[in-house]
C-alpha positions in Angstrom: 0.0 0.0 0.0 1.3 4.0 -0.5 2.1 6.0 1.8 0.6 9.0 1.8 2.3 12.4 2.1 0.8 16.2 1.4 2.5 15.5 -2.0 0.5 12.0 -2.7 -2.2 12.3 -4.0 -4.5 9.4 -3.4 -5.4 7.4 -6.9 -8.4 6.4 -7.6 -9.9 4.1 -10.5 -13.5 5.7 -11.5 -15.3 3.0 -13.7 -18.2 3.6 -15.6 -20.4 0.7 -17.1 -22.8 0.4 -19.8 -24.7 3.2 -21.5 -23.8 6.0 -19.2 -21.9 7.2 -22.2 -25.1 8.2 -23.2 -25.9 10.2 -20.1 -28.2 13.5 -21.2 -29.9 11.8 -23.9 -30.5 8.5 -21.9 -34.0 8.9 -19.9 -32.9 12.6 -18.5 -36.0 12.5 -15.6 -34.2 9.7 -14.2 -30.9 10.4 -14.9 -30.2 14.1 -15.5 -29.4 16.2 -18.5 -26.0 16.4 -17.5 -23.7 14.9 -20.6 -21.3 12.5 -19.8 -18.2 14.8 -21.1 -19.5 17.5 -18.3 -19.6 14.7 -15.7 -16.6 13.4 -16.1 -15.1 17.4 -16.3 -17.1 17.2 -13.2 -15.3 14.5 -12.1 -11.6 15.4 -12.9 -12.5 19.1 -11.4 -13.2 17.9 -8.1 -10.3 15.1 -7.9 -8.0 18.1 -9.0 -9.5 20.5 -5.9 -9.2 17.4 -3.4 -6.1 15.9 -3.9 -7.0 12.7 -5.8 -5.3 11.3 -9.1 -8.6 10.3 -11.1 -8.3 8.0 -13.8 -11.7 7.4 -15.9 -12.7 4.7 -17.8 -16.2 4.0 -19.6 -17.1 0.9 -21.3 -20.3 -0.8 -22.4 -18.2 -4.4 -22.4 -18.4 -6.7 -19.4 -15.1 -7.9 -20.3 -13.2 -4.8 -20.6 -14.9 -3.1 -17.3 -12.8 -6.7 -15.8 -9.9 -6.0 -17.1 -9.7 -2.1 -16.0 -10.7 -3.3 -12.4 -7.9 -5.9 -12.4 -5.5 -3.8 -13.8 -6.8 -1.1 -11.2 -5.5 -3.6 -8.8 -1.8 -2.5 -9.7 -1.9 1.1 -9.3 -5.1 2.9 -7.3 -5.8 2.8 -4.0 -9.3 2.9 -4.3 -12.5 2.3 -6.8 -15.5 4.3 -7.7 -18.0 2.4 -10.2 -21.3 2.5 -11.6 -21.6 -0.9 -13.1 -25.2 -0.3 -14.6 -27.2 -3.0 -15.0 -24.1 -5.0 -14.4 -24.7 -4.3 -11.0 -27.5 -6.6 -10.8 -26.2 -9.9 -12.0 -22.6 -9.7 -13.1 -20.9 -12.1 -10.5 -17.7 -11.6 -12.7 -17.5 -8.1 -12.1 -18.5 -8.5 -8.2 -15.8 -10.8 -8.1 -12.8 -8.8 -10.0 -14.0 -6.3 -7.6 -13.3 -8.4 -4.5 -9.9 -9.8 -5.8 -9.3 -6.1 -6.0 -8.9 -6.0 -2.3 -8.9 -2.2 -2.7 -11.7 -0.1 -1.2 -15.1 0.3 -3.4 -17.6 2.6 -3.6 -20.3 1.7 -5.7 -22.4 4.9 -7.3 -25.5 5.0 -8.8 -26.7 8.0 -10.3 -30.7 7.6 -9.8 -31.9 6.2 -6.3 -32.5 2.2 -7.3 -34.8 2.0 -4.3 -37.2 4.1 -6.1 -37.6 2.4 -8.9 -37.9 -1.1 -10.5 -37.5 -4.0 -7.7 -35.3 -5.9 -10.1 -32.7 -2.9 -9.9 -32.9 -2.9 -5.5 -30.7 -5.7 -5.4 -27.0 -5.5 -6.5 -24.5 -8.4 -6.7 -21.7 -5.9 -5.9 -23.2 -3.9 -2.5 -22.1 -7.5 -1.1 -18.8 -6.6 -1.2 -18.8 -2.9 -1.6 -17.1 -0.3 1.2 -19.8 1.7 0.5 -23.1 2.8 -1.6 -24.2 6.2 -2.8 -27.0 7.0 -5.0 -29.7 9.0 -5.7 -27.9 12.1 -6.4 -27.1 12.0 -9.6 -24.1 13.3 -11.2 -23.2 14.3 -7.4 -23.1 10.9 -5.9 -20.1 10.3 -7.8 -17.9 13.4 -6.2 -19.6 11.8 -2.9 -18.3 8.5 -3.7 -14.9 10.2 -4.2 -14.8 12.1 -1.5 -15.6 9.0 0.3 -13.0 6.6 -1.0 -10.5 9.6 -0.2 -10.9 9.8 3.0 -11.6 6.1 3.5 -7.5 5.7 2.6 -6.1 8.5 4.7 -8.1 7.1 7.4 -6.4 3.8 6.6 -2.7 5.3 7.1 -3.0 7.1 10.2 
């Protein structure tokens, strides 16, 4: 694990899954008219103002969000990821997560609670750190915060 100075900045591994590419033209009452260039300028904006290294990947694969989680294994400290629908059944991804070993926040940008009862369960809360959601483009500068201070809190 890093140890963490004033001059480290914590890494993090922020993992998008399927069809939030689309964000602003995807089903905006549910998930915001917010693009998903603005979030992730969001995103980078607020890392930069909080002392996190952000690194941001997107994929509508199942296979590559695998590979950018195990190869997150090698150099953050920490994961933020909206798996999408993957959340609800991808065992693969729950367990990449897992082998991570690193802290995880899981985001959603709509609360699932409110909505469809096949989205209120999530393979990956099981082994989560942490869930936010309902915020929209938010929860993910939560989550970060989160994971952020979840590591310092780990090296004192």
């Amino acid at each position: 694990m890093v140890q963490l100075t004033q001059h480290n900045a914590v890494k993090i591994s922020v993992i998008h899954g399927p069809n939030l590419n689309l964000l602003g033209h995807r089903d905006p009452e549910v998930y915001g008219k917010e693009s998903f260039d603005t979030l992730n300028q969001r995103i980078e904006e607020h890392a930069k103002a909080n002392g996190i290294e952000a690194q941001i990947f997107q994929s509508n694969s199942e296979g590559a969000l695998i590979d950018r989680i195990q190869e997150s294994r090698l150099w953050a400290d920490a994961i933020v990821i909206n798996a999408g629908a993957y959340s609800h059944y991808s065992y693969a991804i729950r367990d990449a997560l897992a082998d991570t070993r690193l802290p995880t926040v899981e985001v959603h940008l709509s609360n699932v609670h409110a909505r469809d009862e096949w989205r209120r369960h999530s393979v990956i809360s099981e082994i989560a750190t942490g869930i936010i959601m309902g915020f929209g483009a938010r929860s993910y500068l939560l989550a970060l915060t989160a994971a952020k201070n979840l590591i310092e809190e780990s090296h004192r």
